[in-house]
Backbone as CSV, one residue per row, in Angstrom:
resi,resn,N_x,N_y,N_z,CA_x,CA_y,CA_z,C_x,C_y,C_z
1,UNK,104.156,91.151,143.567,103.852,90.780,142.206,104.228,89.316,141.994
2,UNK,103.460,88.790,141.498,103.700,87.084,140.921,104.891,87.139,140.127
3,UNK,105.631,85.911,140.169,106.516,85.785,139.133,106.037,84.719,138.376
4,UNK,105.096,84.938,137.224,104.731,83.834,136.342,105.510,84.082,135.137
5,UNK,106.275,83.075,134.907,106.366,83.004,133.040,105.848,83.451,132.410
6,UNK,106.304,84.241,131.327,105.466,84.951,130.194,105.592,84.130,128.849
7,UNK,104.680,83.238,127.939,104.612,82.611,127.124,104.624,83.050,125.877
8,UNK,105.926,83.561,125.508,106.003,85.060,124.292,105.949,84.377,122.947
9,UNK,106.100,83.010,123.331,105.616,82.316,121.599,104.027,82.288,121.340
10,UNK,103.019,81.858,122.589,101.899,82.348,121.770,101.594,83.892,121.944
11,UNK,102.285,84.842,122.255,102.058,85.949,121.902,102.345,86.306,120.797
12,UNK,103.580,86.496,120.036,104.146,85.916,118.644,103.077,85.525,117.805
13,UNK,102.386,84.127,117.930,101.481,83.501,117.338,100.344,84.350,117.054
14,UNK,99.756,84.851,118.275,98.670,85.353,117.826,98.538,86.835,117.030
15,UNK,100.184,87.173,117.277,100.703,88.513,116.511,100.349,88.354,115.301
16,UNK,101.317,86.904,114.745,101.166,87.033,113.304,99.903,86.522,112.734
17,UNK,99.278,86.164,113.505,97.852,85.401,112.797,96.849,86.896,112.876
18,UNK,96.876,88.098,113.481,96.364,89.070,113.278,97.160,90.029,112.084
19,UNK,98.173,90.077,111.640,99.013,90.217,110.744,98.560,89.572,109.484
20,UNK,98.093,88.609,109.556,97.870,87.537,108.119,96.340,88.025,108.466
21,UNK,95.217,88.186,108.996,94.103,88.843,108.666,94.220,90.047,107.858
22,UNK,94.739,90.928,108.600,94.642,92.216,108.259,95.442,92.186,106.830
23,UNK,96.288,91.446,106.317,96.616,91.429,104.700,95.717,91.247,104.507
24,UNK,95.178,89.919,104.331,94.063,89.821,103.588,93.104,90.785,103.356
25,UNK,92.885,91.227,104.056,91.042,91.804,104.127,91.702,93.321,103.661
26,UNK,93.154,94.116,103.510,93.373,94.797,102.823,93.370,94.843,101.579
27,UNK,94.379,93.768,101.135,94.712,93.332,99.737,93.612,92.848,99.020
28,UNK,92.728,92.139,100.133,91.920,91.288,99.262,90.868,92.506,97.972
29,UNK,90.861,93.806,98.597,90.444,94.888,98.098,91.002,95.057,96.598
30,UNK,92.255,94.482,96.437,92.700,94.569,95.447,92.619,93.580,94.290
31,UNK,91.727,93.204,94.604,91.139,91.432,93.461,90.749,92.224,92.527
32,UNK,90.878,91.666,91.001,90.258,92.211,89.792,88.997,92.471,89.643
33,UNK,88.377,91.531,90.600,86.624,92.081,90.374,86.388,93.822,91.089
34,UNK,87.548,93.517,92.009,87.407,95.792,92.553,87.930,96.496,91.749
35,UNK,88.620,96.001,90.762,89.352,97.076,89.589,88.892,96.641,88.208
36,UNK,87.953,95.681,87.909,87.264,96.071,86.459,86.007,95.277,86.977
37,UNK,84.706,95.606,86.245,83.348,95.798,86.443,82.709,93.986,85.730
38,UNK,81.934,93.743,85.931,81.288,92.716,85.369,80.673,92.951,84.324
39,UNK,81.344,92.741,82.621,80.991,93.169,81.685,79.393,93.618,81.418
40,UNK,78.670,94.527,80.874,77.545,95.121,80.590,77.508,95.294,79.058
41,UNK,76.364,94.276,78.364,76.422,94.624,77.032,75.089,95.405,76.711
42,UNK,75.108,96.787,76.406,74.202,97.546,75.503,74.160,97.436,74.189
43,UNK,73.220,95.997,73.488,73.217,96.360,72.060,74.237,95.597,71.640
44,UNK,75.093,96.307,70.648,76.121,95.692,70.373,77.760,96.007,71.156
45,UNK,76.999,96.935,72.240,78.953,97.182,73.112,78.633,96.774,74.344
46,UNK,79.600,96.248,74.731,80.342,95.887,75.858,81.135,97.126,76.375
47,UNK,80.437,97.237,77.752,80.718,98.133,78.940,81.399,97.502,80.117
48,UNK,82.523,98.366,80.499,83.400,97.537,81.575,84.018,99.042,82.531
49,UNK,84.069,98.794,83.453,84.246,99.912,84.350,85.685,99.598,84.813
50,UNK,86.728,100.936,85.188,88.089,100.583,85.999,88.134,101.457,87.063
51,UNK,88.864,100.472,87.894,88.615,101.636,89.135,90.169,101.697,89.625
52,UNK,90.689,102.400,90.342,92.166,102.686,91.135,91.579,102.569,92.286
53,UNK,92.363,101.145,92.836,92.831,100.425,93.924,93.461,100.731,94.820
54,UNK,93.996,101.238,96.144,94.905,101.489,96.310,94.378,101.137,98.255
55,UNK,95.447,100.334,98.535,95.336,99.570,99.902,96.922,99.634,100.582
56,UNK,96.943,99.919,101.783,97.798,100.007,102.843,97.926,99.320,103.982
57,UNK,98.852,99.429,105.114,98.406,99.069,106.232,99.734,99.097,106.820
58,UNK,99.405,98.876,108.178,101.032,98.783,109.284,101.097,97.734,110.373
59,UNK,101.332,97.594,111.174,101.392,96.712,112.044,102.727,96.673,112.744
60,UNK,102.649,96.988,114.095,103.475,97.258,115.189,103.229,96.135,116.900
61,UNK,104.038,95.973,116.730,104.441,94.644,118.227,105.776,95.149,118.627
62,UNK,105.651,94.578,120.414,106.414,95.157,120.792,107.011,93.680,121.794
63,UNK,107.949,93.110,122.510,107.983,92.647,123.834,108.798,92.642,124.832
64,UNK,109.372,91.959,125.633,110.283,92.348,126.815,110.186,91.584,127.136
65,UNK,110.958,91.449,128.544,111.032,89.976,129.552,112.249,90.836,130.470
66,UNK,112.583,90.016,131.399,113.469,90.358,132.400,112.992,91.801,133.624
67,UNK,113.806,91.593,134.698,113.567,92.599,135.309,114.078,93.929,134.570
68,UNK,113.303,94.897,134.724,113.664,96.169,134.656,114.206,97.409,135.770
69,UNK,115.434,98.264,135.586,115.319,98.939,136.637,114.839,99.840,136.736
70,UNK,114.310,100.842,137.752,113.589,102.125,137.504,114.245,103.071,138.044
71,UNK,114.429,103.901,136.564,115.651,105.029,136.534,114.863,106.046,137.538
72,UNK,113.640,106.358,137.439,113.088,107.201,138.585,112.824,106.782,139.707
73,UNK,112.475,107.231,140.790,111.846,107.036,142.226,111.240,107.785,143.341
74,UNK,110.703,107.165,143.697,109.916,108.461,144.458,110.521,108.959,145.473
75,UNK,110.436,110.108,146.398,111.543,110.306,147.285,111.281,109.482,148.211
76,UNK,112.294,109.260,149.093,112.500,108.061,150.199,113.088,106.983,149.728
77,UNK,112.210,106.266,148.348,113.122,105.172,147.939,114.305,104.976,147.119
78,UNK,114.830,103.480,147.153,115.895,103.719,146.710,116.064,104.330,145.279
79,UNK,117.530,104.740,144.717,117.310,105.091,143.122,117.337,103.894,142.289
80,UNK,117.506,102.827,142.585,118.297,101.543,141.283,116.575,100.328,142.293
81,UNK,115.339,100.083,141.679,115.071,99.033,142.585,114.473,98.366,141.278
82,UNK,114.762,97.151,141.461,114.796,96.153,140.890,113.285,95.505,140.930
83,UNK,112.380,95.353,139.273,110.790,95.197,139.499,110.656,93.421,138.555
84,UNK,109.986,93.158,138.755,109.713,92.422,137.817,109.313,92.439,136.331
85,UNK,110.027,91.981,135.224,109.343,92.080,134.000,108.532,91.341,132.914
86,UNK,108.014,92.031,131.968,107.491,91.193,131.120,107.045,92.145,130.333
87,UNK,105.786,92.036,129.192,105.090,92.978,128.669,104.876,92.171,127.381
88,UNK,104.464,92.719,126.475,103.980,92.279,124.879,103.706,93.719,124.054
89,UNK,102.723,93.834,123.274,102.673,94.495,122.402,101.176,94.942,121.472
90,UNK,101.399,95.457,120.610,100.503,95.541,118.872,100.077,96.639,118.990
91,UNK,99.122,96.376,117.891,99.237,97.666,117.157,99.261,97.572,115.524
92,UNK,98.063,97.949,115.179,98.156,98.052,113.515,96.701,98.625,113.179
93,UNK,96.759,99.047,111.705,95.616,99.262,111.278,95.725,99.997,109.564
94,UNK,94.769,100.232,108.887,95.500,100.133,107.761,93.669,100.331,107.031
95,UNK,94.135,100.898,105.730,93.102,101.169,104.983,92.968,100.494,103.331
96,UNK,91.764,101.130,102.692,91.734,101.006,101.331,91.146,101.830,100.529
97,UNK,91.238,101.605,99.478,90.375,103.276,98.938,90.203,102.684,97.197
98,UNK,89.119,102.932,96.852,88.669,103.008,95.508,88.043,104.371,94.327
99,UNK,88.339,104.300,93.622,87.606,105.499,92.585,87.875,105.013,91.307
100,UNK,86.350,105.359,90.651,86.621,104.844,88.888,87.465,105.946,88.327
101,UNK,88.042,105.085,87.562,89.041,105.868,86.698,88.541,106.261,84.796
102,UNK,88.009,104.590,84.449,87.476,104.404,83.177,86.361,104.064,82.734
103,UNK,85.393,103.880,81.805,84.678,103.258,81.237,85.365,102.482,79.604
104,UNK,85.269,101.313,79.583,86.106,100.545,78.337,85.249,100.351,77.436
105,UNK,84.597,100.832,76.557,83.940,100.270,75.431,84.554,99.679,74.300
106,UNK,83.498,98.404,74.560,84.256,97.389,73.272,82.614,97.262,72.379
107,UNK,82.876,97.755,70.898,81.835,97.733,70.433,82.541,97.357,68.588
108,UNK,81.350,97.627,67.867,81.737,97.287,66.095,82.891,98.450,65.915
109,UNK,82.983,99.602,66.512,84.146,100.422,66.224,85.257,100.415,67.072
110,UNK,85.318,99.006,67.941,86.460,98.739,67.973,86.528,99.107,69.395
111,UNK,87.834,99.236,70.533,87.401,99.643,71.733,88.178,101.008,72.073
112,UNK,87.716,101.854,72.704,87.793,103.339,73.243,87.352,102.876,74.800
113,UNK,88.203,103.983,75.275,88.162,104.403,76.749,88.226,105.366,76.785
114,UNK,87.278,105.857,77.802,86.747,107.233,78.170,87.073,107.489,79.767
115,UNK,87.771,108.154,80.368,88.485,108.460,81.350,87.672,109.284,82.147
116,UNK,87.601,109.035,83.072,86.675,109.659,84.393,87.643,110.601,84.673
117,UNK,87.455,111.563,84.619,87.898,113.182,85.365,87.412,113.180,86.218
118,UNK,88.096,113.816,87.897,87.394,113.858,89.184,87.804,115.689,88.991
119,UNK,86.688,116.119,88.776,86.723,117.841,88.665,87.431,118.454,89.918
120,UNK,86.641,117.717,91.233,86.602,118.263,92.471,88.199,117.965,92.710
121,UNK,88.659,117.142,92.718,90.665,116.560,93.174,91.023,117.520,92.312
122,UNK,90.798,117.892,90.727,91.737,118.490,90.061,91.647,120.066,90.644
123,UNK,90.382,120.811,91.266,90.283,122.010,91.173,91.505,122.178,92.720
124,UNK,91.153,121.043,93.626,91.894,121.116,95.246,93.176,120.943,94.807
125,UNK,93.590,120.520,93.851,95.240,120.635,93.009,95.589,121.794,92.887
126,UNK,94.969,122.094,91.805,95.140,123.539,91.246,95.297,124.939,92.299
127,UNK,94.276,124.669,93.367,94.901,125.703,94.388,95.414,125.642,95.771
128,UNK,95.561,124.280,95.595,97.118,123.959,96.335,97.992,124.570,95.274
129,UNK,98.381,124.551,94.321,99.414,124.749,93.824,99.840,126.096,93.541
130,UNK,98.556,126.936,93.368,98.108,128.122,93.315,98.487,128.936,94.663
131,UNK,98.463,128.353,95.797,98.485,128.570,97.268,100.114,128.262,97.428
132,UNK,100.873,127.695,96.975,102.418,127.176,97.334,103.092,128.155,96.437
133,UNK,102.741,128.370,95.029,103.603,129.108,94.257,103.284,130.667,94.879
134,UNK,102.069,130.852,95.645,102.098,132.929,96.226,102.579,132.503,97.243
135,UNK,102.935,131.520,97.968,104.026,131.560,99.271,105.212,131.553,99.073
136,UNK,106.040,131.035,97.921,107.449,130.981,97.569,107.373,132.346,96.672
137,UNK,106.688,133.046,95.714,107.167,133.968,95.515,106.943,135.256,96.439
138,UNK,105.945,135.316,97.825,105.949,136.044,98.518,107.743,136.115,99.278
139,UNK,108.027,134.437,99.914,109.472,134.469,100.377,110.610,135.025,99.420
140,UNK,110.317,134.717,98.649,111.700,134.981,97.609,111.621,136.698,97.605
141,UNK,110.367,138.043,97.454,110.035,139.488,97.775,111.114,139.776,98.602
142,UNK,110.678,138.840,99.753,110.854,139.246,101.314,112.616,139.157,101.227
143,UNK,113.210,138.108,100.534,114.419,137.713,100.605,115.294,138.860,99.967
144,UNK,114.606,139.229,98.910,115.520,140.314,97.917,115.177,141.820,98.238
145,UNK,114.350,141.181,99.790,114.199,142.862,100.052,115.168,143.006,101.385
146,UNK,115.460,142.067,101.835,116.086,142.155,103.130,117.997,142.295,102.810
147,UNK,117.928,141.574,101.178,119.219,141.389,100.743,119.585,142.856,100.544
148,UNK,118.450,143.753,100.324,119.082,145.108,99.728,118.584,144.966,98.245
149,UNK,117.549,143.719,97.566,117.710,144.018,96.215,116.784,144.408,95.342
């Protein structure tokens, strides 16, 4: 194996310059033009849309240098042999997600908001919740039956 220098500052470098992309192009999701609408006037109201934003992400690097020893070996060789090291890293990735929440009317009676209900999330709530409360009171049966009660 070569023994070349490993140049872990532009590895570093190009770490964080993939780091400073990936904010951006997450966050950037989160600019006011993705969470309210480009006003719409019907008449005399003004229509404006809101949406929930919601952006993440991670990012993982790793590096090393020096020889390493290798705690395993194959049979015949020695147990402790001494390899050359180095290595680097990454790793990231990360999302975003949108859904309207409102419609804002600004009109002669003044402004009202009208709230987007997502039927479908509230019903997958409801029996999740529906589904957790017959599992804890099934355990709790089981508990006061085993107690003797």
């Amino acid at each position: 194996m070569s023994e070349q220098p490993v140049d872990m500052d532009r590895h570093y470098t190009r770490a964080e310059e993939i780091v400073a992309e990936l904010g951006e192009k997450l966050f950037g999701a989160a600019r006011n033009s993705a969470v309210y609408s480009q006003p719409i006037t019907q008449g005399d109201i003004l229509v404006i849309t809101a949406a929930e934003v919601v952006a993440g992400g991670g990012y993982g690097f790793a590096a090393g240098m020096g020889p390493r020893q290798r705690a395993f070996a194959a049979e015949g060789e020695e147990t402790k042999k001494e390899e050359t090291g180095a290595g680097v890293g990454g790793g990231g990735g990360g999302g975003s997600n949108a859904r309207p929440v409102a419609v804002v009317e600004v009109g002669t009676q003044g402004v009202q908001v009208h709230p987007i209900i997502d039927r479908t999330k509230l019903g997958i709530a409801l029996f999740t919740t529906l589904g957790a409360m017959c599992m804890a009171f099934m355990r709790m049966s089981r508990g006061r039956r085993e107690m003797g009660g």
